[in-house]
C-alpha positions as CSV (number, residue, x, y, z in Angstrom):
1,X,9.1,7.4,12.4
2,X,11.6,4.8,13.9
3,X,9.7,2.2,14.7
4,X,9.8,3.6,18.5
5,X,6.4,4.2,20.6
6,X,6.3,6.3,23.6
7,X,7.6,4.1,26.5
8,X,10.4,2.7,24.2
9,X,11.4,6.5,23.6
10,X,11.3,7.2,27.4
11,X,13.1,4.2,28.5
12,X,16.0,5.7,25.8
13,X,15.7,9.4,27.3
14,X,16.0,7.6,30.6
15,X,19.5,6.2,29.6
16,X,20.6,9.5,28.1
17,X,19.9,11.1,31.6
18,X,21.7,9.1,33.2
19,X,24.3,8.0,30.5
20,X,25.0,11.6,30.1
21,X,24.0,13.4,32.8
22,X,22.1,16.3,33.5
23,X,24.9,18.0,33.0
24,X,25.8,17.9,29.3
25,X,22.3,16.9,28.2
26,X,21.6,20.2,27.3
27,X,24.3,20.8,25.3
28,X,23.9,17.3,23.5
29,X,19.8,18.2,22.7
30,X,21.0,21.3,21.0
31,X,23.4,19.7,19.0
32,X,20.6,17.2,18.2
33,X,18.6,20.2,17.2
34,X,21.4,21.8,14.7
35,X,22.3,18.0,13.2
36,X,17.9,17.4,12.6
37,X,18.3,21.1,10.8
38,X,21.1,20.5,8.6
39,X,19.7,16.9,7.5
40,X,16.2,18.9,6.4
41,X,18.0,21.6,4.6
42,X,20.2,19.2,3.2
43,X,17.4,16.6,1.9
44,X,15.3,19.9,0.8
45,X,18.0,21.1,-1.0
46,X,18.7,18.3,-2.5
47,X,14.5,17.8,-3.7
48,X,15.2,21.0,-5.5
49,X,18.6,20.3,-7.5
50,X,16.7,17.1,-8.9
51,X,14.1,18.9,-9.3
52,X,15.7,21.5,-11.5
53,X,17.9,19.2,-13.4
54,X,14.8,16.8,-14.5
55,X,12.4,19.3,-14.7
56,X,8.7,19.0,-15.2
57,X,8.9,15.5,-15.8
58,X,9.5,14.7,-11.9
59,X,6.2,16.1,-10.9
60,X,4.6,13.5,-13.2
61,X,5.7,10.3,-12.0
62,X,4.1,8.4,-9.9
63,X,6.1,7.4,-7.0
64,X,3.2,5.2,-5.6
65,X,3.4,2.7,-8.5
66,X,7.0,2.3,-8.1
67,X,6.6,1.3,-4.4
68,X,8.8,-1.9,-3.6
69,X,6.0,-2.7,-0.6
70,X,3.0,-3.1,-3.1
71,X,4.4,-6.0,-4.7
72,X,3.6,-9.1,-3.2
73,X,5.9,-12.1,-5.1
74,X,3.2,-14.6,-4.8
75,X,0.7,-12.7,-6.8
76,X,3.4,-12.1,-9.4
77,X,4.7,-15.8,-9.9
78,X,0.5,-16.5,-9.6
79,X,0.1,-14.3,-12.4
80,X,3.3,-15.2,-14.7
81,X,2.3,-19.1,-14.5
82,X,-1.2,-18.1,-15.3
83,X,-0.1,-16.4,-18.4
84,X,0.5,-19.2,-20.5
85,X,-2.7,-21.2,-19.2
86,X,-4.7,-18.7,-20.2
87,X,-3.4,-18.5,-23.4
88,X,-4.1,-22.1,-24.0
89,X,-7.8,-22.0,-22.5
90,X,-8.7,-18.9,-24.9
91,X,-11.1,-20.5,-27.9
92,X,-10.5,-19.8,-31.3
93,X,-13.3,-17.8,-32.7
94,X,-11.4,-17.8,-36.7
95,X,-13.2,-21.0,-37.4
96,X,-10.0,-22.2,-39.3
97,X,-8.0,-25.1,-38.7
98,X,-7.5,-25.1,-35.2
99,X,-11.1,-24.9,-34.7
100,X,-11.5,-28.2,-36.8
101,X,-8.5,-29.8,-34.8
102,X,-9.9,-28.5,-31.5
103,X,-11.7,-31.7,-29.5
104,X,-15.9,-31.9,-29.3
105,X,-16.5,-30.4,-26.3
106,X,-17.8,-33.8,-24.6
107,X,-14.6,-35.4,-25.7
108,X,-12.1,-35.9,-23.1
109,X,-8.7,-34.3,-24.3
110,X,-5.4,-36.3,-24.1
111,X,-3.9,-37.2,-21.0
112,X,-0.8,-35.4,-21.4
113,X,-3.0,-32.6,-21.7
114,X,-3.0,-29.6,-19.3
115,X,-6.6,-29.7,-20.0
116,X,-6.8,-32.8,-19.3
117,X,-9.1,-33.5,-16.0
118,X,-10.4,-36.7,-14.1
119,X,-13.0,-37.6,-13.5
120,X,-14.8,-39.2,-10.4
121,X,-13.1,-42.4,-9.4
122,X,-10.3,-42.1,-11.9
123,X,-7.1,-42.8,-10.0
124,X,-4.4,-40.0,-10.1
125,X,-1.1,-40.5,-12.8
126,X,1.5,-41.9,-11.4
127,X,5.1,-41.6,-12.5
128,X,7.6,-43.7,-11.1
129,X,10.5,-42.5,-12.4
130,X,9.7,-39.2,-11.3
131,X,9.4,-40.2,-7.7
């Protein structure tokens, strides 16, 4: 629940022992006890107000999809920067004027092109005043 395993949680009973001493540890586990109760009732309670005050609706959400742990930034940049190159690589079926204007497909597209590919033993652009 913590993040604790079982020798971390002894090695922290240990130093209530002896921290507290056998003493009073009694008195502190049972206080423990009534504070874990009256966080439940309070957290159960509060489940119900919301649940009256929305209504039916709550029921219907899906809490999983609005999960902060499921989204992974690299796949959402990925995607977003994808969107428009898609867009671009999608043919046109209309036959209209962008099909006319659109390059034989054995016809290398301009350089400035994001289309734009080289071939074997072509030597990568350079821009010097971007360096």
């Amino acid at each position: 629940m913590f993040g604790i395993n079982g020798l971390e949680f002894l090695v922290l009973a240990l130093i209530a022992v002896l921290v507290l001493g056998p003493e009073r540890l009694p008195e502190y586990a049972s206080q423990l006890a009534r504070l874990v109760r009256e966080l439940r009732r309070m957290a159960s309670g509060a489940r119900e107000q919301l649940r009256e005050e929305v209504g039916p609706e709550l029921d219907e959400v899906d809490w999983r999809k609005l999960d902060p742990r499921q989204y992974d930034p690299r796949r959402i940049i990925k995607e977003a920067l994808l969107e428009d190159f898609e867009d671009v690589l999608k043919p046109v079926n209309d036959g209209g004027p962008a099909a006319a204007a659109a390059p034989h497909p054995t016809q290398r597209p301009p350089v400035n092109s994001p289309l734009a590919r080289l071939r074997d033993g072509d030597p990568a652009p350079f821009d010097a005043e971007a360096t």
